[in-house]
C-alpha positions as CSV (number, residue, x, y, z in Angstrom):
1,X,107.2,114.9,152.5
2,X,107.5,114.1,148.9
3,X,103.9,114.6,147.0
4,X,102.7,111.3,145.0
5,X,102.6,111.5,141.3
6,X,99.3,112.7,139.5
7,X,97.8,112.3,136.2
8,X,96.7,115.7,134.7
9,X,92.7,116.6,134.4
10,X,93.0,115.9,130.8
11,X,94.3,113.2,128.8
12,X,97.2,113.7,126.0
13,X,95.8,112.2,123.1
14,X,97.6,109.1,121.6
15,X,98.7,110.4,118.4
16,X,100.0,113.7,120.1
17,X,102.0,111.8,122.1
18,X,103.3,109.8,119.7
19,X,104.2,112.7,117.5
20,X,106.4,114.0,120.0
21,X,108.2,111.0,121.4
22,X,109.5,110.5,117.5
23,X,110.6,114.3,117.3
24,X,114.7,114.2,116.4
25,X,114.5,110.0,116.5
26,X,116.4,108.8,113.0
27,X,117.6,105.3,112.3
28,X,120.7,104.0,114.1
29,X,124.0,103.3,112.0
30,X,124.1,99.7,110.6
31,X,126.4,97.2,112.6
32,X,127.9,94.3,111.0
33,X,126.7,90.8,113.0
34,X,127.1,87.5,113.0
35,X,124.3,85.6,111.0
36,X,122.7,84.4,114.5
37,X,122.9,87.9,116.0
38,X,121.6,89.4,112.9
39,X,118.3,87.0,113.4
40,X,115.2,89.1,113.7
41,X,117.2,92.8,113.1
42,X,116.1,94.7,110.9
43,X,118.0,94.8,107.4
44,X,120.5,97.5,106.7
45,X,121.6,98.4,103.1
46,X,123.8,95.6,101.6
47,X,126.1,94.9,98.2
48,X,123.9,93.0,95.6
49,X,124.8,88.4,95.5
50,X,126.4,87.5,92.9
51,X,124.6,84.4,90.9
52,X,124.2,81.3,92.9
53,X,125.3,78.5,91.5
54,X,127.7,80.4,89.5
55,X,127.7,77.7,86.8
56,X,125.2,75.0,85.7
57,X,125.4,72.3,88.3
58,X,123.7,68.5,88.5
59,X,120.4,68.9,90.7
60,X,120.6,65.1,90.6
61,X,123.2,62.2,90.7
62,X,123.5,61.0,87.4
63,X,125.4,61.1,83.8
64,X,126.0,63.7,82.0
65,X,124.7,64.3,78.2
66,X,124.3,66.6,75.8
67,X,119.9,66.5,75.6
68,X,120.8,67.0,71.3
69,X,123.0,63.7,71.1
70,X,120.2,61.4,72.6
71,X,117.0,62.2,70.2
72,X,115.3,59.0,69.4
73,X,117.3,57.1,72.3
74,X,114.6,54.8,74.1
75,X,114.6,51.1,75.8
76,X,113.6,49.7,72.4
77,X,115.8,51.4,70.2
78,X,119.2,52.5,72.4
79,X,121.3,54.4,71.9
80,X,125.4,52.4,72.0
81,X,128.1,55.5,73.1
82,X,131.4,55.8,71.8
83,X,132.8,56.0,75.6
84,X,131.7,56.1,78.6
85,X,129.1,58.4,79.8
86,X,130.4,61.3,82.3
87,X,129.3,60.6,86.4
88,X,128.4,63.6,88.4
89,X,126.5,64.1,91.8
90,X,124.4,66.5,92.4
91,X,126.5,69.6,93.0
92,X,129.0,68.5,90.8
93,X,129.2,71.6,87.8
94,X,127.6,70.3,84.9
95,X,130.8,69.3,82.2
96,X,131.5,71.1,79.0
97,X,129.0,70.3,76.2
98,X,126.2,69.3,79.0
99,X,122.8,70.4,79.3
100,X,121.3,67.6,81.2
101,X,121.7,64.4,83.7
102,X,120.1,61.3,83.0
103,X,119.1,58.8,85.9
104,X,121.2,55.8,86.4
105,X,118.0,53.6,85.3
106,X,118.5,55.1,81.8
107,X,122.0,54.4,81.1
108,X,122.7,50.8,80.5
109,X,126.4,49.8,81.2
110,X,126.3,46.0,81.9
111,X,127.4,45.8,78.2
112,X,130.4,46.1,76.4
113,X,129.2,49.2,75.0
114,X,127.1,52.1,77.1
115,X,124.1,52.7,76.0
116,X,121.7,55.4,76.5
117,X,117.8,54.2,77.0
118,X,116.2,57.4,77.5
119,X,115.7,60.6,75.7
120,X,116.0,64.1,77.6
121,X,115.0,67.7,77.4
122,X,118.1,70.5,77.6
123,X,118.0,71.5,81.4
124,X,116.5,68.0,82.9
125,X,118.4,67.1,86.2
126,X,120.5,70.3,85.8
127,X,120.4,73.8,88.4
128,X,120.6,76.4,86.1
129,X,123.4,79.2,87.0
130,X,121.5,81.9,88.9
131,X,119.0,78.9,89.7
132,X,119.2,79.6,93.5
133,X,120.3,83.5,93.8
134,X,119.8,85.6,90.7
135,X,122.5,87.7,90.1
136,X,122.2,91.5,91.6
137,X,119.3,90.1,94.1
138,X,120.0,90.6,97.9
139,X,119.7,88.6,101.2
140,X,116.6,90.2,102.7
141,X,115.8,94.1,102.1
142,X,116.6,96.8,104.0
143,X,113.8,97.4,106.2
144,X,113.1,94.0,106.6
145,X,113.0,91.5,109.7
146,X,115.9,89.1,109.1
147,X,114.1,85.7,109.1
148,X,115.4,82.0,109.0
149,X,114.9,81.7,105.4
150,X,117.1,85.2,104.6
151,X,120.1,83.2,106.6
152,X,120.0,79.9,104.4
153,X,120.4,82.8,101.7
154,X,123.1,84.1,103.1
155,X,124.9,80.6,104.0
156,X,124.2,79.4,100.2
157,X,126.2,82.8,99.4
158,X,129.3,82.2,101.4
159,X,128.2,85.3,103.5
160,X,129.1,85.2,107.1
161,X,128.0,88.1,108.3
162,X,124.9,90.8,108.0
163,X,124.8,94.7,107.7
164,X,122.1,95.3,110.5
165,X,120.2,98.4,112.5
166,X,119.7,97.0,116.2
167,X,118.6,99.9,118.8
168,X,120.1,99.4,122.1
169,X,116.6,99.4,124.4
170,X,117.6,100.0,127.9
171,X,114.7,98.1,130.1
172,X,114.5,99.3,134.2
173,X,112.0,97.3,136.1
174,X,110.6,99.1,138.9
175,X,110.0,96.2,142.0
176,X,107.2,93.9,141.2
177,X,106.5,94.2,137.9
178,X,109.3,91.4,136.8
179,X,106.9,89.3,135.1
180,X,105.5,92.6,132.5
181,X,109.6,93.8,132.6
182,X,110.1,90.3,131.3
183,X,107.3,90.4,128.7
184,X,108.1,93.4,127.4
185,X,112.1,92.3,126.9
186,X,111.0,88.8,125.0
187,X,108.6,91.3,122.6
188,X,111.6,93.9,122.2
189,X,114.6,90.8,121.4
190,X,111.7,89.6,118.9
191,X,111.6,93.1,117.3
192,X,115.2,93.1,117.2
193,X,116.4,95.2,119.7
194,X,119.8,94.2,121.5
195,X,118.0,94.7,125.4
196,X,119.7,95.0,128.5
197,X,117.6,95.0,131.8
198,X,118.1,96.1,135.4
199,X,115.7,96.8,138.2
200,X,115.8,99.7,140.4
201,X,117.0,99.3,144.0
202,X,113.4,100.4,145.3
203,X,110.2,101.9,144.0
204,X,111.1,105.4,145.2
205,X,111.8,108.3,143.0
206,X,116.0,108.1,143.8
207,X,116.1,104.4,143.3
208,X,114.6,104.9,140.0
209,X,116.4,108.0,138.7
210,X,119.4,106.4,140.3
211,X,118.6,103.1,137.9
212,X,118.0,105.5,134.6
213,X,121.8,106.6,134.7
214,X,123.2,102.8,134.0
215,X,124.6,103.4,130.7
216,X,124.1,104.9,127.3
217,X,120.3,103.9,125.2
218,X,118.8,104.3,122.0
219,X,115.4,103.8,123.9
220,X,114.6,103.7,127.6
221,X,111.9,101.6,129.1
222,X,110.8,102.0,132.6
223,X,108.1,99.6,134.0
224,X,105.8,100.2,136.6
225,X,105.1,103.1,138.9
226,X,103.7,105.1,136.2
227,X,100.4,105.0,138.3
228,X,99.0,107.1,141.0
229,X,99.4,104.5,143.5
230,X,101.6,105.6,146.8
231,X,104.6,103.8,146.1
232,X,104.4,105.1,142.3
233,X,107.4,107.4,141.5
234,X,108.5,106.6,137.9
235,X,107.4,109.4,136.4
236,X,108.9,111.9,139.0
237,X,112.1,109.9,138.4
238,X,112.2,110.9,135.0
239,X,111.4,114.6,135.7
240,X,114.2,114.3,137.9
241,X,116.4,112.9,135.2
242,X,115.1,114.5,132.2
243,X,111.9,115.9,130.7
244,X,108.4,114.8,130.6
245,X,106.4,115.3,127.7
246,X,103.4,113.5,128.6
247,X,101.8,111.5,131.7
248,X,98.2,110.0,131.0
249,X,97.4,109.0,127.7
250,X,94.2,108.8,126.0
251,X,95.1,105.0,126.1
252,X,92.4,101.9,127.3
253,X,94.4,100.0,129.1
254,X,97.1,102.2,129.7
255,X,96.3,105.4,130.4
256,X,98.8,106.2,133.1
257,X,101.7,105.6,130.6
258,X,104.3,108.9,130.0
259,X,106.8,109.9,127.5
260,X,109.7,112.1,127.7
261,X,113.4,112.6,127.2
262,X,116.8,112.0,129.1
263,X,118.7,114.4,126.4
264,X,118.1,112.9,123.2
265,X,117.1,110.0,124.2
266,X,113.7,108.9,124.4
267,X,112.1,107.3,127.1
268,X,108.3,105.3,128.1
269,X,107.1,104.5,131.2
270,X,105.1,102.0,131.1
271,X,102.5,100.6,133.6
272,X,103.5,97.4,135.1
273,X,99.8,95.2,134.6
274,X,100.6,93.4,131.7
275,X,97.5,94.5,129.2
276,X,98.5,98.1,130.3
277,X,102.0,97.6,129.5
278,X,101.3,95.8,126.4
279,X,99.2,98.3,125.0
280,X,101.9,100.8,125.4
281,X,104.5,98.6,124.0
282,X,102.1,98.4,120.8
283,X,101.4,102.0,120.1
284,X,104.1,103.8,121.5
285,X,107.4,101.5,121.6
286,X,107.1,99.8,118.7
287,X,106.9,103.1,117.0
288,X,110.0,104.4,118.1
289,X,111.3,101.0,118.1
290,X,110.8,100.7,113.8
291,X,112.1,103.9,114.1
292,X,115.6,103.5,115.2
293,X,115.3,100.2,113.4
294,X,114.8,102.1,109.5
295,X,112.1,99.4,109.5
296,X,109.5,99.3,106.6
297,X,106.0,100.3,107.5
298,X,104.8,96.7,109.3
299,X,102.0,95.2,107.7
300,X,98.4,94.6,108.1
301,X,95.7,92.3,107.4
302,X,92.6,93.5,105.9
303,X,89.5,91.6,107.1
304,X,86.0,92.4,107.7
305,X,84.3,91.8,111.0
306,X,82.4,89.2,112.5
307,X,80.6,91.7,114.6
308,X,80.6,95.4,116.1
309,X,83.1,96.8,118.0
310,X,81.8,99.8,120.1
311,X,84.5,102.2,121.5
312,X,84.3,105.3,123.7
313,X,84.8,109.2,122.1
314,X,88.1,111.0,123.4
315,X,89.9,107.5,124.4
316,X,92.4,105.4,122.1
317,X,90.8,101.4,122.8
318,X,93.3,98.4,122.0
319,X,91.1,95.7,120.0
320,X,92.7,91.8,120.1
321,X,91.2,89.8,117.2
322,X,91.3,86.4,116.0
323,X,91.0,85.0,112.6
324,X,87.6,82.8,112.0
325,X,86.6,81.9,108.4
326,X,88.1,84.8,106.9
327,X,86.5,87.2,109.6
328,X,88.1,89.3,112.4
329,X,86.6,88.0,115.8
330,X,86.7,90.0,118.4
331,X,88.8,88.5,121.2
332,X,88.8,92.0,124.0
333,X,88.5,95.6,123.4
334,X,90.1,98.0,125.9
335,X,90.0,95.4,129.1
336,X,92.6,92.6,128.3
337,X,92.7,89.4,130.2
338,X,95.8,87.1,129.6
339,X,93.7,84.5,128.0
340,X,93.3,87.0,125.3
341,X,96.6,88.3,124.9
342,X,97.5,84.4,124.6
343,X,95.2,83.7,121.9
344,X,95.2,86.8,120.1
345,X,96.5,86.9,116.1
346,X,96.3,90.5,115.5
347,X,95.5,93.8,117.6
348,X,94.0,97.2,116.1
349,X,93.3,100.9,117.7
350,X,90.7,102.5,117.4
351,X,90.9,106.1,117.7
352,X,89.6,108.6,119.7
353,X,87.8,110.2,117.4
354,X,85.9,107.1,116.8
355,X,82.8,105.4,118.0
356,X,84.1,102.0,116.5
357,X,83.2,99.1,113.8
358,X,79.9,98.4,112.0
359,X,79.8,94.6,111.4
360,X,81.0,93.3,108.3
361,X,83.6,96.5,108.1
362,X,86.9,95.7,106.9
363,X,89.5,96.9,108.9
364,X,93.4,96.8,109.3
365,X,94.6,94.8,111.9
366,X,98.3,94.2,112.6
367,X,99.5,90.7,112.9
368,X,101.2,89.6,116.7
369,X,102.5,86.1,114.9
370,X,105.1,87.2,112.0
């Protein structure tokens, strides 16, 4: 009879586990994508725009003057032209000699002669060259999320498609946790990873190790069975597979999570309740994740507290904040319901070797809506 999994009599601490899931884990090489693929990757290293517009172009529809030749033209003294004034829409490139468009209320051409009603300033109605892209800027930096607003940078440039770092995650759901598997994958396409999911046969150790094996990762997720439960066998799938560097982590909720390697790669098992799961996702996916990404550090948001936060010695406790009049408010600390998840703006840990948060401390808390 096969003996059920076990946690150890002592903890790994967070950091230490951490630490040695990112041993040998570097960036991915960049892959070129499509501008709706490369939504929410993370930037590679890309050749500098060029100026956008590359020439002075009408920001208005309008006629085009030189601002010089129309000092002193108003409505009671106007200004009669020689010939007609030059139409341009806006886009148009602003014609030799031009530095400005004047409204069509301005210009007076009922007459026999055109005349100008209006004075101007050089630039008025005109997008400077540059105006939109300086030259030698770039679409988004590398180590940054591509957003929405990088791609109408990259559409204004003519640019079709983006230099990228997108880790393949490898998800296997172990049975019955297919609502956390499916959490976890919508938090890991939002982070950028190109995810691919599959659920193991059964919740036995040889239906999960079998389930590892389908196809090469950057990052391996299992979920669920990390427990001690009887019908928990994740983590002796992966010794079977590979190595296991860790199984219970100084971790509230998730304390039942492991670490470990198939080869290189590295791989998280992750309890399949939802805040434990989460929690795990948070502190020790992510990492890896931004890893393999080259992502910049992410950042926080420094606010002090409406109140204390107590934590335990020796354990790692997941905080879930909300923002109230410039104050962190304390939404659940170590016990997550789903009605905090839901609401929460930002999440913080506080370490082990901490007892917590006086009131009014500022602390850094990292943001859950980008």
């Amino acid at each position: 009879m096969t003996s059920r999994q076990r946690l150890p009599t002592t903890l790994t601490p967070l950091d230490r586990a951490l630490d040695a899931l990112l041993q040998g884990v570097e960036p991915v090489a960049p892959a070129e994508l499509t501008l709706a693929e490369a939504l929410c990757c993370i930037a590679a290293e890309m050749p500098p725009l060029r100026a956008h517009p590359p020439r002075d172009v009408a920001a208005v529809d309008g006629y085009a003057f030189g601002a010089r030749d129309l000092v002193g033209a108003s409505s009671y003294s106007p200004l009669p032209l020689s010939a007609p004034p030059i139409w341009v829409e806006a886009g148009d490139a602003i014609p030799d000699g031009c530095d400005c468009v004047l409204d069509s209320d301005s210009v007076d051409v009922s007459g026999p002669l055109p005349q100008v009603q209006a004075e101007a300033i050089p630039g008025q109605g005109v997008r400077r060259a540059g105006g939109d892209i300086a030259a030698g800027s770039f679409v988004v930096e590398a180590g940054r999320r591509v957003l929405p607003r990088h791609l109408l940078i990259a559409r204004a440039a003519g640019l079709e498609r983006l230099d990228v770092r997108r880790p393949r995650l490898r998800i296997v759901n172990v049975r019955g946790g297919s609502a956390t598997a499916e959490l976890i994958a919508e938090s890991a396409r939002t982070a950028g990873a190109d995810v691919v999911s599959s659920t193991a046969v059964g919740r036995d150790a040889g239906s999960i190790a079998a389930a590892l094996d389908d196809g090469a990762s950057d990052l391996l997720l299992i979920v669920g069975g990390s427990g001690v439960g009887r019908t928990d066998a994740a983590v002796t799938a992966l010794a079977a597979r590979g190595e296991v560097l860790a199984h219970g982590i100084a971790l509230q909720p998730g304390r039942t999570s492991a670490v470990g390697r198939i080869g290189k790669m590295p791989v998280i098992a992750l309890p399949g309740a939802p805040d434990q799961a989460l929690a795990a996702w948070w502190t020790l996916a992510l990492p890896v994740l931004d890893r393999l990404s080259g992502r910049r550090s992410r950042k926080t948001v420094n606010l002090p507290l409406a109140r204390k936060i107590a934590s335990s010695v020796g354990i790692a406790e997941i905080v879930l904040l909300e923002r109230q009049q410039d104050r962190w408010s304390t939404l659940a600390v170590g016990e997550l319901s789903l009605d905090a998840i839901a609401r929460a703006e930002a999440w913080l840990v506080v370490s082990g070797g901490s007892e917590g948060f006086a009131a009014g401390a500022p602390v850094d808390a990292y943001m859950l809506r980008e």
